[in-house]
PDB file of N, CA, C and O in Angstrom:
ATOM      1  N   UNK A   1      -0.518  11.087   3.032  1.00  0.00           N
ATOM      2  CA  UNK A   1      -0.565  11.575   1.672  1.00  0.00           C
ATOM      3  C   UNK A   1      -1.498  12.769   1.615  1.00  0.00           C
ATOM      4  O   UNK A   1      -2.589  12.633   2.168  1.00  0.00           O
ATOM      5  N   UNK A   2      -1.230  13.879   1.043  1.00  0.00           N
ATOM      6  CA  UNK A   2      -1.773  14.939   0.717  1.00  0.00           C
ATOM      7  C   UNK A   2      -2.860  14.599  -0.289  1.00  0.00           C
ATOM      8  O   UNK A   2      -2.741  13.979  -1.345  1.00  0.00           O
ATOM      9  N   UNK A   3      -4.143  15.232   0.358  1.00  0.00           N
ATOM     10  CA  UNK A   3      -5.598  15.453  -0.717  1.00  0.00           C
ATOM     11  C   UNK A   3      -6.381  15.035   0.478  1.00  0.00           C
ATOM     12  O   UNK A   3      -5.973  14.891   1.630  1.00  0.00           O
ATOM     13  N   UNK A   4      -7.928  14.817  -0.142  1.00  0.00           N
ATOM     14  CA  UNK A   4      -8.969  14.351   0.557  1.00  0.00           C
ATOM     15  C   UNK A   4      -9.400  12.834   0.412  1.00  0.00           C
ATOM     16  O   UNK A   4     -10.495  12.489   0.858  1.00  0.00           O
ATOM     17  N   UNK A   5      -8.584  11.946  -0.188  1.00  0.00           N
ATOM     18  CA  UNK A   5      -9.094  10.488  -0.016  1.00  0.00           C
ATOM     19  C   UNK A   5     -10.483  10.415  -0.496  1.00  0.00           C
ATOM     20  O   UNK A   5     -11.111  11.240  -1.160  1.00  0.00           O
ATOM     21  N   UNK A   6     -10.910   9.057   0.054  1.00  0.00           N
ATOM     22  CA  UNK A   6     -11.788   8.496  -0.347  1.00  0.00           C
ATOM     23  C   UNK A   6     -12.994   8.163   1.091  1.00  0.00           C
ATOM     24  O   UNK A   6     -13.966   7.418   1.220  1.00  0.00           O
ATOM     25  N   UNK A   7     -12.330   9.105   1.935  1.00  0.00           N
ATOM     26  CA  UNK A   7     -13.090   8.413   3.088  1.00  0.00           C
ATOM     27  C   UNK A   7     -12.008   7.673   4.227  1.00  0.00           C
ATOM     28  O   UNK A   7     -10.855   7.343   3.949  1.00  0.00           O
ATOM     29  N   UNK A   8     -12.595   7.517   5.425  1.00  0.00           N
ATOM     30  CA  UNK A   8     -11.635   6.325   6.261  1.00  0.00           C
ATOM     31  C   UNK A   8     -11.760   5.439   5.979  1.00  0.00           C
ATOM     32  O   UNK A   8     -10.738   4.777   5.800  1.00  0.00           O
ATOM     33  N   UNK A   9     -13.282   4.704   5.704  1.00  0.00           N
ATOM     34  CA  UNK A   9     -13.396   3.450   5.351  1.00  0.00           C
ATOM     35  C   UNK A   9     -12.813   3.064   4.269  1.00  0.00           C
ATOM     36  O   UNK A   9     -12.236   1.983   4.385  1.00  0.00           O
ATOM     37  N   UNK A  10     -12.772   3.413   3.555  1.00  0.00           N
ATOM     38  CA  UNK A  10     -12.035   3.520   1.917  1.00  0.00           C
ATOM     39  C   UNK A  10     -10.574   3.163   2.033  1.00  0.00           C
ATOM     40  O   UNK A  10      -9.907   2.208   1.636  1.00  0.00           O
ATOM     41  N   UNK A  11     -10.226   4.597   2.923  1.00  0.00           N
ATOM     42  CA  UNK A  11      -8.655   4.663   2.783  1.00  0.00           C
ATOM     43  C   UNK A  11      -8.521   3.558   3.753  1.00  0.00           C
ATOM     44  O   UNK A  11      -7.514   3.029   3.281  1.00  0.00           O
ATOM     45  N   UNK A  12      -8.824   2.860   4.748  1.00  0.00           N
ATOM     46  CA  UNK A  12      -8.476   1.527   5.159  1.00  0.00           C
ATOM     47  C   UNK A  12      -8.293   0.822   4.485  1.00  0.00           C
ATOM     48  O   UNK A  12      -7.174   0.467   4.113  1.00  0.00           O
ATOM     49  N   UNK A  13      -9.731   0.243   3.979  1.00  0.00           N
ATOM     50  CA  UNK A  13      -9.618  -1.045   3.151  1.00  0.00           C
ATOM     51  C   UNK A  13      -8.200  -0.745   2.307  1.00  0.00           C
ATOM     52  O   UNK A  13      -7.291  -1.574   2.316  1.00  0.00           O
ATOM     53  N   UNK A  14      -8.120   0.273   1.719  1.00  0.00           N
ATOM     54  CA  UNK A  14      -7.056   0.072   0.374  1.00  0.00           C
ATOM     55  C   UNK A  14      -5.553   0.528   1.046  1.00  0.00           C
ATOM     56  O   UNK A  14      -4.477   0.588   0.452  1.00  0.00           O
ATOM     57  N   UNK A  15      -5.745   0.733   2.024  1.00  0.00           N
ATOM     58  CA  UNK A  15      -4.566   0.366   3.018  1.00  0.00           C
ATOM     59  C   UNK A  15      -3.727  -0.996   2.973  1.00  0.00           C
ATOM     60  O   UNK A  15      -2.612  -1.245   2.516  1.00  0.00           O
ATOM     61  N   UNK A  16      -4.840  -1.912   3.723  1.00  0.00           N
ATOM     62  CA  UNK A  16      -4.749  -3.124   4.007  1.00  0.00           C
ATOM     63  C   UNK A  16      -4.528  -3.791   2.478  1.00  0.00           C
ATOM     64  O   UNK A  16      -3.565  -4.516   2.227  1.00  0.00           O
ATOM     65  N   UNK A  17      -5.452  -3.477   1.599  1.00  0.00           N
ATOM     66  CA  UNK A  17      -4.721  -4.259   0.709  1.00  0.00           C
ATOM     67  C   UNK A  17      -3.754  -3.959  -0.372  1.00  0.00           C
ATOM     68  O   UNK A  17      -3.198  -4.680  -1.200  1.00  0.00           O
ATOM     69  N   UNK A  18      -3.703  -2.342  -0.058  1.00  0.00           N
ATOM     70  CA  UNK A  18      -2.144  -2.246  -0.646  1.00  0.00           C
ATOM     71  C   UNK A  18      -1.084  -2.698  -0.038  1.00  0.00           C
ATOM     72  O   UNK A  18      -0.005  -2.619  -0.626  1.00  0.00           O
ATOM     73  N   UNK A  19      -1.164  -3.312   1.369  1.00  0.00           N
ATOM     74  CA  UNK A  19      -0.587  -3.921   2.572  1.00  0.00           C
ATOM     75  C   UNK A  19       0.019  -5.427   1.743  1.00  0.00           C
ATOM     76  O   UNK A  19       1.129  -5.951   1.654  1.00  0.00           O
ATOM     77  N   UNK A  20      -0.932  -5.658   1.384  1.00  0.00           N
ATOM     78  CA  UNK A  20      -1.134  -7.289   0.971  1.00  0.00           C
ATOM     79  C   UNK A  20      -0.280  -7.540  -0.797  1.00  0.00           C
ATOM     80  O   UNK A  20       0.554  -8.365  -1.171  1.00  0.00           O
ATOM     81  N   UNK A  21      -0.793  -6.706  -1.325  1.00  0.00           N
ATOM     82  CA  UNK A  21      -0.029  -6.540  -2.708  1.00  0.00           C
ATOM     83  C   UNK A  21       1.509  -5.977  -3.015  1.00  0.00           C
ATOM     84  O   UNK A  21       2.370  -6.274  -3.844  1.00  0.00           O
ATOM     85  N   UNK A  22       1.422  -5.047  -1.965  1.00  0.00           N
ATOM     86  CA  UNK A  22       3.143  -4.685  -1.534  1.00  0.00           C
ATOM     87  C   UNK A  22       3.795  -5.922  -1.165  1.00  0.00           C
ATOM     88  O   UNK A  22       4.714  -6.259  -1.911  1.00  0.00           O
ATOM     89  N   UNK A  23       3.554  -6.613  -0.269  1.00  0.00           N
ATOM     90  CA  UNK A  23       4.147  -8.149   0.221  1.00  0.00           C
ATOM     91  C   UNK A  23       4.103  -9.054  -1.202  1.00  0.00           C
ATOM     92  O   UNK A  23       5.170  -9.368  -1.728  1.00  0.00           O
ATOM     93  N   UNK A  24       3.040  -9.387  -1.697  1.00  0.00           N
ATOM     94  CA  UNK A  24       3.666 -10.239  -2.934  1.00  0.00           C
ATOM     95  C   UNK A  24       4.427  -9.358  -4.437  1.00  0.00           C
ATOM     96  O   UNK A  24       4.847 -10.049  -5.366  1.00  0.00           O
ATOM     97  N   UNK A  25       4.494  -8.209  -4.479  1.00  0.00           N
ATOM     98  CA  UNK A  25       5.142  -7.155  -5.901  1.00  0.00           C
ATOM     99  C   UNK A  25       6.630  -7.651  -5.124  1.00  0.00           C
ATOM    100  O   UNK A  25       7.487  -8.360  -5.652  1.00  0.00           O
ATOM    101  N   UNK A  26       6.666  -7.242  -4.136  1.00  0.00           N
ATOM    102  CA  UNK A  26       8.039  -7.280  -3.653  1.00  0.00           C
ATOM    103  C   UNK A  26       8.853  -8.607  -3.241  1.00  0.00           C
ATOM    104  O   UNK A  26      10.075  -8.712  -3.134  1.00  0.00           O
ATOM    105  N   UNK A  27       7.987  -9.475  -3.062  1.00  0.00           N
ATOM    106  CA  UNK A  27       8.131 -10.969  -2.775  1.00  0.00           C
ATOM    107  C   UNK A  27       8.877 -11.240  -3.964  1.00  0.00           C
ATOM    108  O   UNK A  27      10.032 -11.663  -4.020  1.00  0.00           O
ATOM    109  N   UNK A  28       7.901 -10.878  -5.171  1.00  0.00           N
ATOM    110  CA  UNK A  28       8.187 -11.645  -6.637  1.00  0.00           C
ATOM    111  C   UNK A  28       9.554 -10.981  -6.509  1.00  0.00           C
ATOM    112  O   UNK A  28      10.292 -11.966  -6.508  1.00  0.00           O
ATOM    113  N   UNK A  29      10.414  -9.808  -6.389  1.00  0.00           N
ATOM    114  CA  UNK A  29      11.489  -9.420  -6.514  1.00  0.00           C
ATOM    115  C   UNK A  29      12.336  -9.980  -5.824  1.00  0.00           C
ATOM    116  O   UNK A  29      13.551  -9.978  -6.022  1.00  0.00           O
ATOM    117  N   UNK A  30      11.678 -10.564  -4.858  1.00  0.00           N
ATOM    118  CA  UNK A  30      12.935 -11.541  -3.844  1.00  0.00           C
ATOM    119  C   UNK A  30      13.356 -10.230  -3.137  1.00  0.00           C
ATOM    120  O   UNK A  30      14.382  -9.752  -3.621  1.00  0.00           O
ATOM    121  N   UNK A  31      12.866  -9.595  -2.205  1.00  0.00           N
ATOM    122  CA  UNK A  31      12.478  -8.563  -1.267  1.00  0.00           C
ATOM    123  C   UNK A  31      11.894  -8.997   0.033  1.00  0.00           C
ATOM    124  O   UNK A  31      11.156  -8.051   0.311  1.00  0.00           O
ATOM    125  N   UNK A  32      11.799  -9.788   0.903  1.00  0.00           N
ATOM    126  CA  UNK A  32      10.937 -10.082   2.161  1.00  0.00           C
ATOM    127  C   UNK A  32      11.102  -8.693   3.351  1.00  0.00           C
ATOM    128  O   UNK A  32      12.073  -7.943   3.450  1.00  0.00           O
ATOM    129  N   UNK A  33      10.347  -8.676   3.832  1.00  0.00           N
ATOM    130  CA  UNK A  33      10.463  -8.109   5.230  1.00  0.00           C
ATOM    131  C   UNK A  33      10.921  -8.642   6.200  1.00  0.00           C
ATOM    132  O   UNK A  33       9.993  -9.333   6.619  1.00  0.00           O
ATOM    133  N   UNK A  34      11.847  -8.787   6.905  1.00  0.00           N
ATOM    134  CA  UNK A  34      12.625  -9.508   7.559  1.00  0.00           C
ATOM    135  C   UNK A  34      11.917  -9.593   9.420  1.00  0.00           C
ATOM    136  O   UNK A  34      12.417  -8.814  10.232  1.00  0.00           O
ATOM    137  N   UNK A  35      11.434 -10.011   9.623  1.00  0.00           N
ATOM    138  CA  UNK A  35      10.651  -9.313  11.171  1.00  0.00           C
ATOM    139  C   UNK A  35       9.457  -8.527  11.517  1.00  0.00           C
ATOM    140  O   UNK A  35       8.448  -8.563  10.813  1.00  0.00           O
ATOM    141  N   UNK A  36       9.528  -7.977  12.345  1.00  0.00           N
ATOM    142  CA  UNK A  36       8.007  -6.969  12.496  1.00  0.00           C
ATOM    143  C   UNK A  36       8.338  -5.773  11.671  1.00  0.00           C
ATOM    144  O   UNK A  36       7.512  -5.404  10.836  1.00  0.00           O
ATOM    145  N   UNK A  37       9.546  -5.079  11.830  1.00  0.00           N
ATOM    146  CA  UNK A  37      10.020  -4.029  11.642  1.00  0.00           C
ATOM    147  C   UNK A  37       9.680  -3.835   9.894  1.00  0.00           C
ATOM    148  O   UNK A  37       9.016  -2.985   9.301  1.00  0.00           O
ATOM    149  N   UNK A  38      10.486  -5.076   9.388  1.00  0.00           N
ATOM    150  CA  UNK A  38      10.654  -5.463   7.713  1.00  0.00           C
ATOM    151  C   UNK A  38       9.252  -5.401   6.971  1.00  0.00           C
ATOM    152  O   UNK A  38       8.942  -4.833   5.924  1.00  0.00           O
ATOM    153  N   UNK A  39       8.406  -6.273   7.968  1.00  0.00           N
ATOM    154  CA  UNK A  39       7.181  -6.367   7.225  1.00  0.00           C
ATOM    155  C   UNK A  39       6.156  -5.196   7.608  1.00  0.00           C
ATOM    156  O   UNK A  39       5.033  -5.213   7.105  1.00  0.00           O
ATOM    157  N   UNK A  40       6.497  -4.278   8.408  1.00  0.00           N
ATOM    158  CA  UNK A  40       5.695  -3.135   8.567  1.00  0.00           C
ATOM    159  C   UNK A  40       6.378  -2.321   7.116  1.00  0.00           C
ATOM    160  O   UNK A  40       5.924  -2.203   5.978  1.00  0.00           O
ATOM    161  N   UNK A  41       7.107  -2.050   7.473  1.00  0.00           N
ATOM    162  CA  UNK A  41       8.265  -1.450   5.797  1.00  0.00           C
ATOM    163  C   UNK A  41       7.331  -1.932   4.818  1.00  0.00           C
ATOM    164  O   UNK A  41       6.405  -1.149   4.604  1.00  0.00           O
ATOM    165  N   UNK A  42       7.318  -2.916   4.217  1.00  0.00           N
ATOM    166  CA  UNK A  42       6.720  -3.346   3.093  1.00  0.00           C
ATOM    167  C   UNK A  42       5.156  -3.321   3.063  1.00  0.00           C
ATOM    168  O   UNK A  42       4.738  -3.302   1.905  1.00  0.00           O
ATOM    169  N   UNK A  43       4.423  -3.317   3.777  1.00  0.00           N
ATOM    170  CA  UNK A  43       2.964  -2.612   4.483  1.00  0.00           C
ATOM    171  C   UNK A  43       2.718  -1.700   3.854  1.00  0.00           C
ATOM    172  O   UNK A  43       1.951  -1.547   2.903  1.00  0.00           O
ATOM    173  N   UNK A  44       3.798  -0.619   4.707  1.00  0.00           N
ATOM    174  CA  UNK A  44       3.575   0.952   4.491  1.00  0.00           C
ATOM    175  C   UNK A  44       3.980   0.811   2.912  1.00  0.00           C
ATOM    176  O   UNK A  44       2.898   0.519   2.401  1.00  0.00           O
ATOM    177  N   UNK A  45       4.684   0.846   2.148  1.00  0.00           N
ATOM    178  CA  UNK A  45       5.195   0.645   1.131  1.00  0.00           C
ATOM    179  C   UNK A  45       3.976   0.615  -0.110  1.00  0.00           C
ATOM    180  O   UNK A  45       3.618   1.433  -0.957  1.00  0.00           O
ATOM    181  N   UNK A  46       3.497  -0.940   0.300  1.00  0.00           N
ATOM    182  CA  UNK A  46       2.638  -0.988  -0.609  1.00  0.00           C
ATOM    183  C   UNK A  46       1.658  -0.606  -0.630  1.00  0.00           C
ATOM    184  O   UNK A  46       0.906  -0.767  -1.591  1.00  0.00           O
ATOM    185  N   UNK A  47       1.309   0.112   0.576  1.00  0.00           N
ATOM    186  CA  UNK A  47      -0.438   0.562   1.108  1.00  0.00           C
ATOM    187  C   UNK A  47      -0.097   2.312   0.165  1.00  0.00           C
ATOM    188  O   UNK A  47      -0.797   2.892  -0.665  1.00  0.00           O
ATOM    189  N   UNK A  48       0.969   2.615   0.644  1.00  0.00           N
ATOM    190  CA  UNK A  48       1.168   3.871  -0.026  1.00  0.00           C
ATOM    191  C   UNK A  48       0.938   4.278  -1.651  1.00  0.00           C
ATOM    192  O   UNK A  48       0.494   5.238  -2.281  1.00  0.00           O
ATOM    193  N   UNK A  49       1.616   2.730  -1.982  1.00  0.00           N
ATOM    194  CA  UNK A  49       1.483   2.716  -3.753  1.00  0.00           C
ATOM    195  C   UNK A  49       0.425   2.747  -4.392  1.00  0.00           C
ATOM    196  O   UNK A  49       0.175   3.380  -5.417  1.00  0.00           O
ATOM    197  N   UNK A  50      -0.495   1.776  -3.551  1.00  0.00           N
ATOM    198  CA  UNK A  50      -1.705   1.499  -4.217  1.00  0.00           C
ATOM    199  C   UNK A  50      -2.807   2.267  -3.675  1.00  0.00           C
ATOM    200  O   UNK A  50      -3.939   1.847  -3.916  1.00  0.00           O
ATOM    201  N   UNK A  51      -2.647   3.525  -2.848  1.00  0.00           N
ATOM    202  CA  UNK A  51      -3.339   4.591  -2.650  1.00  0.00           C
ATOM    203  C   UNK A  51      -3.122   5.969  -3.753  1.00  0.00           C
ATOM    204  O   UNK A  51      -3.803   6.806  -4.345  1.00  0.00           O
ATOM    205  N   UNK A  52      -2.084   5.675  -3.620  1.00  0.00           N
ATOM    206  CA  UNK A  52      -1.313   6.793  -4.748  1.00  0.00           C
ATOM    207  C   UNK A  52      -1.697   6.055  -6.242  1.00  0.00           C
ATOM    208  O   UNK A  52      -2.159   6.796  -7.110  1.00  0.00           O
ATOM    209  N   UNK A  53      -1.565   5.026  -6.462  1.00  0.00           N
ATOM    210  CA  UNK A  53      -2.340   4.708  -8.234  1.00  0.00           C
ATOM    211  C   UNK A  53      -3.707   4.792  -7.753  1.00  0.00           C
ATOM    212  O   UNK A  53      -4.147   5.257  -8.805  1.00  0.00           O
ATOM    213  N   UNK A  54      -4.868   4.706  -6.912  1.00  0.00           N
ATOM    214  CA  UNK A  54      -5.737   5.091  -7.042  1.00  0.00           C
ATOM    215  C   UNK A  54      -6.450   6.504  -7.124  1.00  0.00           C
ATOM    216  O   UNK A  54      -7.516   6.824  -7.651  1.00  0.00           O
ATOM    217  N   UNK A  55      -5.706   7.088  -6.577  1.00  0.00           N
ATOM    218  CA  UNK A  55      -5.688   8.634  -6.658  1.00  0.00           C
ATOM    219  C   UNK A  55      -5.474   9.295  -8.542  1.00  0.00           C
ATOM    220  O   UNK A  55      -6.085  10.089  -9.257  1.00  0.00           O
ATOM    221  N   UNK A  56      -4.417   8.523  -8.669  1.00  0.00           N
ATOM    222  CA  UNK A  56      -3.607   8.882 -10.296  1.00  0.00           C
ATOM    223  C   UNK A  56      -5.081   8.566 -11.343  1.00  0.00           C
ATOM    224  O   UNK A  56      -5.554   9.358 -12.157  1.00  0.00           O
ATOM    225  N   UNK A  57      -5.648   7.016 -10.981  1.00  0.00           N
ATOM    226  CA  UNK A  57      -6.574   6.515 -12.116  1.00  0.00           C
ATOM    227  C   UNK A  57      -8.156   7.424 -11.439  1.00  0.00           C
ATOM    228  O   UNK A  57      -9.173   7.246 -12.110  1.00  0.00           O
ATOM    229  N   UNK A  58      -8.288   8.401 -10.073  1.00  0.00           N
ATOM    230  CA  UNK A  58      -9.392   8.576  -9.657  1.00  0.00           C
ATOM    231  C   UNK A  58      -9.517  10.064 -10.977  1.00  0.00           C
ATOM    232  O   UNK A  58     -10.411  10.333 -11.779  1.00  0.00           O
ATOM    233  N   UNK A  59      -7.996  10.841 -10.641  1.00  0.00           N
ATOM    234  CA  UNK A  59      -7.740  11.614 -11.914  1.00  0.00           C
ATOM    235  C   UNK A  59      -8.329  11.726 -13.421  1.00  0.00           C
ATOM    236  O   UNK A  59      -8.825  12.751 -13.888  1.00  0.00           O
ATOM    237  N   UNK A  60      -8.188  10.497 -14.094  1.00  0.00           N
ATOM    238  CA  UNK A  60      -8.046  10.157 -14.979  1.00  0.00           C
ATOM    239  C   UNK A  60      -9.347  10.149 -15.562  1.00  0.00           C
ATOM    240  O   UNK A  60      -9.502   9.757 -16.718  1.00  0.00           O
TER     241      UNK A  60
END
């Protein structure tokens, strides 16, 4: 993602647990990751989202 983040340490942690919140947003939709492949997908997914709304509300 384009900008300067929050740091590595930062942008980890909220990696990992946009990692973790992507798996249940998408769960609740009846969405699984099917394998390594599936659940890396949904990882990246949600680590992305919830870097990107933190960026939006760092804005704000």
């Amino acid at each position: 993602m384009k900008g300067s983040g929050y740091g590595v340490l930062m942008d980890i942690v909220l990696g990992i647990v946009g990692a973790v919140v992507g798996g249940l947003l998408l769960g609740i939709f009846g969405i699984h990751g099917e394998g390594l492949i599936g659940s890396i997908v949904v990882a990246i997914l949600g680590a992305v989202f919830l870097i990107w709304l933190s960026r939006r509300l760092k804005k704000a």
